[in-house]
C-alpha positions as CSV (number, residue, x, y, z in Angstrom):
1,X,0.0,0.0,0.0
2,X,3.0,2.3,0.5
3,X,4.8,1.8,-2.8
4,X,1.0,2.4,-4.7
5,X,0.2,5.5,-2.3
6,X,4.2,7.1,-2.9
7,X,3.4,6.0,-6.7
8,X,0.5,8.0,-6.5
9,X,1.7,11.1,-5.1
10,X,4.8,10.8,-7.4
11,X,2.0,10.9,-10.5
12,X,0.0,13.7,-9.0
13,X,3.3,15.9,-8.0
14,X,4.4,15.3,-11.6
15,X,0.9,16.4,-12.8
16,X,0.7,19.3,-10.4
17,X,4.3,20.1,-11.8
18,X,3.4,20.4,-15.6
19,X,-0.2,22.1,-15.0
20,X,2.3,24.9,-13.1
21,X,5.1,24.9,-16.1
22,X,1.5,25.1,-18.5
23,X,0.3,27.9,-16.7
24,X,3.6,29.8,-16.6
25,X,3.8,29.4,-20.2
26,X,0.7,30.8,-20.6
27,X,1.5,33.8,-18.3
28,X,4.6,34.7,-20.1
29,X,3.5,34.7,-23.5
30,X,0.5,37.0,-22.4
31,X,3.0,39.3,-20.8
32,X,4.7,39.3,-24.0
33,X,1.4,39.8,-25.6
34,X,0.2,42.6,-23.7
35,X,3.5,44.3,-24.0
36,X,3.3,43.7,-28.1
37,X,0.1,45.2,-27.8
38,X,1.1,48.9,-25.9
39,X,4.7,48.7,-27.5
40,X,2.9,49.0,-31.0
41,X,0.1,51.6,-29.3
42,X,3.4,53.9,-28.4
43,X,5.7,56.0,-30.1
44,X,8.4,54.0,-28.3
45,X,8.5,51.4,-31.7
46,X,8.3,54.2,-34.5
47,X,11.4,55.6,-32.7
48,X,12.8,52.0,-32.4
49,X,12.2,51.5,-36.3
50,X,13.9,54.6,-37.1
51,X,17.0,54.3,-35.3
52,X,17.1,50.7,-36.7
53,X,15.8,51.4,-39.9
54,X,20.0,52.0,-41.0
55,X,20.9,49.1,-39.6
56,X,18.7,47.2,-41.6
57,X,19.7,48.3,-45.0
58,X,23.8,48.2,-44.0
59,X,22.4,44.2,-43.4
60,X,21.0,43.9,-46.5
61,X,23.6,44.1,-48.8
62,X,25.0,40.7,-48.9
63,X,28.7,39.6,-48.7
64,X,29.7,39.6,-52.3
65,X,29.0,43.4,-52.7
66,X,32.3,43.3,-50.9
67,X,34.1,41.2,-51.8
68,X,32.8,40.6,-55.4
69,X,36.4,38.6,-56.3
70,X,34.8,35.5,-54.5
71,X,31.6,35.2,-56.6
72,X,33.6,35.9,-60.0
73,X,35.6,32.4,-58.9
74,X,32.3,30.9,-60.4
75,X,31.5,32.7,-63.3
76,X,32.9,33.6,-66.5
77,X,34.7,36.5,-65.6
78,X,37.7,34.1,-63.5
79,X,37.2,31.5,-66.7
80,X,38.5,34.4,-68.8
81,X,41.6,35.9,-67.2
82,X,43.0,31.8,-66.2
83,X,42.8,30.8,-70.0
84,X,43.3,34.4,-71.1
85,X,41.0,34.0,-73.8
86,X,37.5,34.5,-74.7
87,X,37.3,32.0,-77.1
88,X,34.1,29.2,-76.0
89,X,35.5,26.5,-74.3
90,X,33.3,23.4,-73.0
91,X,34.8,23.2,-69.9
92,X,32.5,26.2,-68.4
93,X,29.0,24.8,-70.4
94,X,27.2,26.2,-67.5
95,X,28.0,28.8,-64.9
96,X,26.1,30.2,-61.4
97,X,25.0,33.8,-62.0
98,X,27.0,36.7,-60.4
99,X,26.5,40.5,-59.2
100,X,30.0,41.8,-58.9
101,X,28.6,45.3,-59.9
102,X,25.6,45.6,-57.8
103,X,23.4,45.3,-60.8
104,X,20.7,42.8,-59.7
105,X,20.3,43.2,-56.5
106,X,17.6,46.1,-56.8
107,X,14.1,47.2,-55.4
108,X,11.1,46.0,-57.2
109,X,13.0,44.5,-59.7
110,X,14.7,47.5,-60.9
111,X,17.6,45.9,-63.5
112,X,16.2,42.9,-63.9
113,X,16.8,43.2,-67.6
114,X,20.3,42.7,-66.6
115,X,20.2,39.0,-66.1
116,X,16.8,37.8,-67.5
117,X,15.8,37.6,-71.1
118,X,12.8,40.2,-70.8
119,X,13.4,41.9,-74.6
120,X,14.6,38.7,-76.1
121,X,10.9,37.5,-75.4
122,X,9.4,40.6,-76.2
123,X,10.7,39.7,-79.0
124,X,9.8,36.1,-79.4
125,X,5.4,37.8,-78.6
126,X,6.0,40.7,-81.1
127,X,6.6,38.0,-84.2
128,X,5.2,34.8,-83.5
129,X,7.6,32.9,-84.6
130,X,6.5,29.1,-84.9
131,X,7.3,27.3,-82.0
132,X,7.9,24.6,-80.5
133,X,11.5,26.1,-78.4
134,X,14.8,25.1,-76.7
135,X,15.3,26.7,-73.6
136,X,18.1,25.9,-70.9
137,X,17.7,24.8,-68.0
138,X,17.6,28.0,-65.6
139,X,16.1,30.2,-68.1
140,X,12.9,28.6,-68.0
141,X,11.6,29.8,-65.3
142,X,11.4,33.0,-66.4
143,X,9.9,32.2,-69.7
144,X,6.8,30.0,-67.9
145,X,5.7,33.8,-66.4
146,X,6.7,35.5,-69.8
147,X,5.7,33.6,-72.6
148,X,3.0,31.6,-71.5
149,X,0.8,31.3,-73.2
150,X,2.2,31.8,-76.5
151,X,4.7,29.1,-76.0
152,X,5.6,26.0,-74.1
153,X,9.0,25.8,-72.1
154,X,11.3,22.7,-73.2
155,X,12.3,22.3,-69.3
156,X,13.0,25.0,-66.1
157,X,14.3,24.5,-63.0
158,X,11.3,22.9,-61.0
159,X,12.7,19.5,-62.5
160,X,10.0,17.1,-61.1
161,X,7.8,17.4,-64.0
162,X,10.3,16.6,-66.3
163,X,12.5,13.7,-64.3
164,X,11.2,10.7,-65.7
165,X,12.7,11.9,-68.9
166,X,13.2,15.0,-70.8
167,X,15.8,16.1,-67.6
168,X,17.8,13.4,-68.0
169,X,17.8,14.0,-71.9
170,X,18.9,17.6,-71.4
171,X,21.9,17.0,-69.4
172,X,23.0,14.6,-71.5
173,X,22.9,17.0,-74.2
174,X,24.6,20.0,-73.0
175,X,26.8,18.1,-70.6
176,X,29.3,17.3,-73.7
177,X,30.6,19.5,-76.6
178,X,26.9,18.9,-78.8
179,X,28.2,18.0,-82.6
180,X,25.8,17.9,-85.7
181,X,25.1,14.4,-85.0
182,X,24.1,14.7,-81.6
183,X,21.9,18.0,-82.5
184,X,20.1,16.0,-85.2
185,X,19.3,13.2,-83.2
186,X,18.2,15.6,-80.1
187,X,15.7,17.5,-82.4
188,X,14.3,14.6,-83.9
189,X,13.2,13.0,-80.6
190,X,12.4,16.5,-79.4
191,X,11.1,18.7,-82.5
192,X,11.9,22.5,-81.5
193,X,12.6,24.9,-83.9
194,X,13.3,27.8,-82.1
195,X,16.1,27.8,-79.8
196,X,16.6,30.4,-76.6
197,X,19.6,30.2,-74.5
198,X,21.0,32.1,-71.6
199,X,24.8,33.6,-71.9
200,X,25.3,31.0,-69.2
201,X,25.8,28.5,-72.0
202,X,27.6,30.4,-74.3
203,X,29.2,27.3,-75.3
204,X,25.8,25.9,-76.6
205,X,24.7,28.9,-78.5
206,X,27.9,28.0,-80.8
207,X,27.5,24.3,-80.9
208,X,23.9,24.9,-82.4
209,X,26.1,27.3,-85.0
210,X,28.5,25.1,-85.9
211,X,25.8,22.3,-86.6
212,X,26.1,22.1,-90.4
213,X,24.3,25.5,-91.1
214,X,21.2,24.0,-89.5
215,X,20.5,26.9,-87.2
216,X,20.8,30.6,-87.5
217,X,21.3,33.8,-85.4
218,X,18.3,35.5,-85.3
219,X,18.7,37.9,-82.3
220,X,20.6,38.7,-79.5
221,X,20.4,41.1,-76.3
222,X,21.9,41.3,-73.1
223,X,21.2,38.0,-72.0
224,X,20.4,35.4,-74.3
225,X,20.3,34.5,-78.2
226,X,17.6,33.0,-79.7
227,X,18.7,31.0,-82.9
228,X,16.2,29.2,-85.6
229,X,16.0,26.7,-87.5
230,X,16.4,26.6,-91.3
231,X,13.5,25.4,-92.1
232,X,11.6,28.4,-90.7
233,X,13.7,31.2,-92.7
234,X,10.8,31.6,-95.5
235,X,8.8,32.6,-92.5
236,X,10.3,35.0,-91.0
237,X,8.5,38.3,-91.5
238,X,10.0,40.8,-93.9
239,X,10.0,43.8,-90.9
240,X,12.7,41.5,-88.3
241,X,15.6,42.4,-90.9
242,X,15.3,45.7,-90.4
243,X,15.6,44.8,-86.4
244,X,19.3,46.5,-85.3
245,X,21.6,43.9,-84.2
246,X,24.2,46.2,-84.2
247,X,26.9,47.1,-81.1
248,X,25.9,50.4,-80.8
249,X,22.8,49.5,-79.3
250,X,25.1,48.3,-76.1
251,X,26.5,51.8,-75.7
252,X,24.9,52.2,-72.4
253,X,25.3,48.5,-70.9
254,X,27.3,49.4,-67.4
255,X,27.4,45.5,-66.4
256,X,30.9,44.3,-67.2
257,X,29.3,40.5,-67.1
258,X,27.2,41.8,-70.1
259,X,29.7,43.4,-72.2
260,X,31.7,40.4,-71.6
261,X,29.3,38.0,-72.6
262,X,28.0,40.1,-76.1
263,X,31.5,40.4,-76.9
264,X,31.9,37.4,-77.0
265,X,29.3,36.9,-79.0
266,X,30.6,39.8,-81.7
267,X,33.8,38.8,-81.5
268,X,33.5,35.5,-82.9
269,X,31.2,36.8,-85.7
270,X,33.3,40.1,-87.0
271,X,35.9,41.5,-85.0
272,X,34.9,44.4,-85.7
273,X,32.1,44.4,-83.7
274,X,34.3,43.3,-80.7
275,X,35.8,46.1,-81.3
276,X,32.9,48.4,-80.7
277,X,32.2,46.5,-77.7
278,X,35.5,46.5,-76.6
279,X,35.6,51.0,-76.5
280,X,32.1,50.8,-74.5
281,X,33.6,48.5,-71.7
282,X,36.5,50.7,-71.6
283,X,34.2,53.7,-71.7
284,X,31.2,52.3,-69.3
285,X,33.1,50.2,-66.6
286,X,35.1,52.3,-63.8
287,X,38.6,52.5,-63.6
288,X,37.8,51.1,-60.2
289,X,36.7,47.7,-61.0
290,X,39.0,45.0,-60.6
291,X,39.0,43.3,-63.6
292,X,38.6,45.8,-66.1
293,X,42.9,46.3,-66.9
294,X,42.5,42.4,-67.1
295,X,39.5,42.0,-69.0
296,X,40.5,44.5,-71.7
297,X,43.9,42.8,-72.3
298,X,42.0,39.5,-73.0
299,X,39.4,41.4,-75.3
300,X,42.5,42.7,-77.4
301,X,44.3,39.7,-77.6
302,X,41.2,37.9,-78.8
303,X,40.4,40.5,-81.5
304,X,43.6,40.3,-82.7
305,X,43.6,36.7,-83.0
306,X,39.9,36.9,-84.8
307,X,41.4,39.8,-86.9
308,X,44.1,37.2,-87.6
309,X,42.4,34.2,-88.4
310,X,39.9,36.6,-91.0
311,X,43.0,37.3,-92.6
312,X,43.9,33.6,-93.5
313,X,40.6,32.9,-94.8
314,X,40.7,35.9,-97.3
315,X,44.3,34.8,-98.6
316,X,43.1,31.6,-98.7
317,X,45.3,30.2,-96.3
318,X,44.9,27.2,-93.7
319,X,45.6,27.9,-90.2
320,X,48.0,26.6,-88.8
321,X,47.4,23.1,-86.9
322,X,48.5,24.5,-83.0
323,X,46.1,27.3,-83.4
């Protein structure tokens, strides 16, 4: 009878215990409640939230805006200077996105036609250009909110509803140098005839090029290039070749990742052109910035060597096999 009457008392101790720690909880979160309440009724908070209010924004600017170096270890911009070339190289067919100039990271989506593809698809609407489309991989969640409804995505970056196959397709395709074989077989299981790809896989953009005059340039922008296939070239409306593709319209690009990126582009097309590009990212990007003695050397030595391989071709010539 002992052991059952110490048992019970241990139980109803233990219960009288947690009903007390219950209760306790109870009274401090209405403490904290009621104080909420007259903190928010007082001018104490709107003095709080203005002292604070500098704090805040000093918080808000992220790590890389000082030290920008770090985040250009995964991006093109480190690729460059450690091959000291701008000439596309498959070991960089995709890339993470960077903001060593404080472009993208704006209110209210101020500059976002610095990294996403918002004329390029104005673009794509204003023609109606017959579909289906290539996209890459990152890309396409921006086009799902742009062009639907005028056009399907090939895949975006929510990846479930494309796992079972079309992902695992796609990485096998851009995860290797893509030759005219490979295209070919690629668009025959998947029939697109447009094509829009981010900078980010520059490499790609010229693989679809190179792929026995199957696909064509048809426009360019900051951020991506859309290409077509040949069989759509009858129609194309009359008006698009009167669209400028020219350099000039870059004049006011401030993004070094940009010019970068579009001079590439030029420079493997006519040098000249790179050339253009070349005096605006001298003329655009501060003296300040890093990169910019480095970039420029590699911009010049790649011109040069575009100017030099042109020359061969007019004279006829074959280039020599180490080049």
């Amino acid at each position: 009878m002992r052991k059952s009457k110490t048992k019970a008392t241990t139980t109803t101790q233990s219960l009288n215990n947690a009903i007390n720690h219950q209760n306790n909880r109870f009274s401090i979160m209405s403490s904290f409640f009621a104080f909420s309440e007259k903190l928010a009724s007082s001018s104490y908070l709107k003095w709080t939230l203005m002292m604070l209010l500098p704090v805040l924004i000093l918080l808000r600017y992220p790590v890389d805006r000082l030290d920008y170096d770090l985040w250009w270890q995964m991006t093109l911009g480190k690729y460059y200077l450690s091959h000291h070339t701008l000439i596309i190289d498959h070991s960089i067919f995709s890339w993470t996105p960077a903001d060593p100039t404080w472009v993208y990271n704006k209110w209210f989506g101020a500059g976002l036609d610095s990294f996403v593809p918002a004329r390029e698809v104005s673009f794509l609407k204003k023609y109606r250009l017959e579909g289906p489309i290539f996209n890459d991989y990152v890309i396409g969640g921006y086009l799902i909110w742009d062009l639907y409804p005028d056009y399907k995505i090939f895949i975006d970056p929510r990846f479930m509803p494309f796992s079972k196959q079309v992902a695992a397709d796609y990485w096998a395709f851009t995860g290797n140098p893509v030759t005219s074989e490979t295209l070919q077989r690629f668009n025959k299981k998947y029939p697109f005839k447009i094509a829009i790809i981010h900078y980010r896989e520059l490499p790609l953009i010229f693989d679809f090029l190179r792929a026995g005059g199957e696909w064509r340039l048809l426009y360019f922008e900051q951020n991506a290039a859309i290409l077509i296939h040949k069989s759509l070239l009858s129609t194309i409306p009359p008006e698009i070749s009167s669209v400028d593709l020219g350099p000039s319209r870059f004049q006011k690009v401030r993004n070094p990742e940009v010019l970068l990126n579009v001079f590439t582009l030029y420079v493997n097309l006519d040098p000249n052109a790179g050339r253009v590009i070349y005096d605006i990212y001298k003329k655009n990007i501060s003296d300040c910035y890093k990169l910019k003695k480095d970039h420029l050397q590699t911009m010049e030595d790649d011109i040069r060597q575009k100017e030099h391989e042109l020359q061969f071709m007019i004279n006829g010539q074959t280039l020599p096999a180490n080049r």
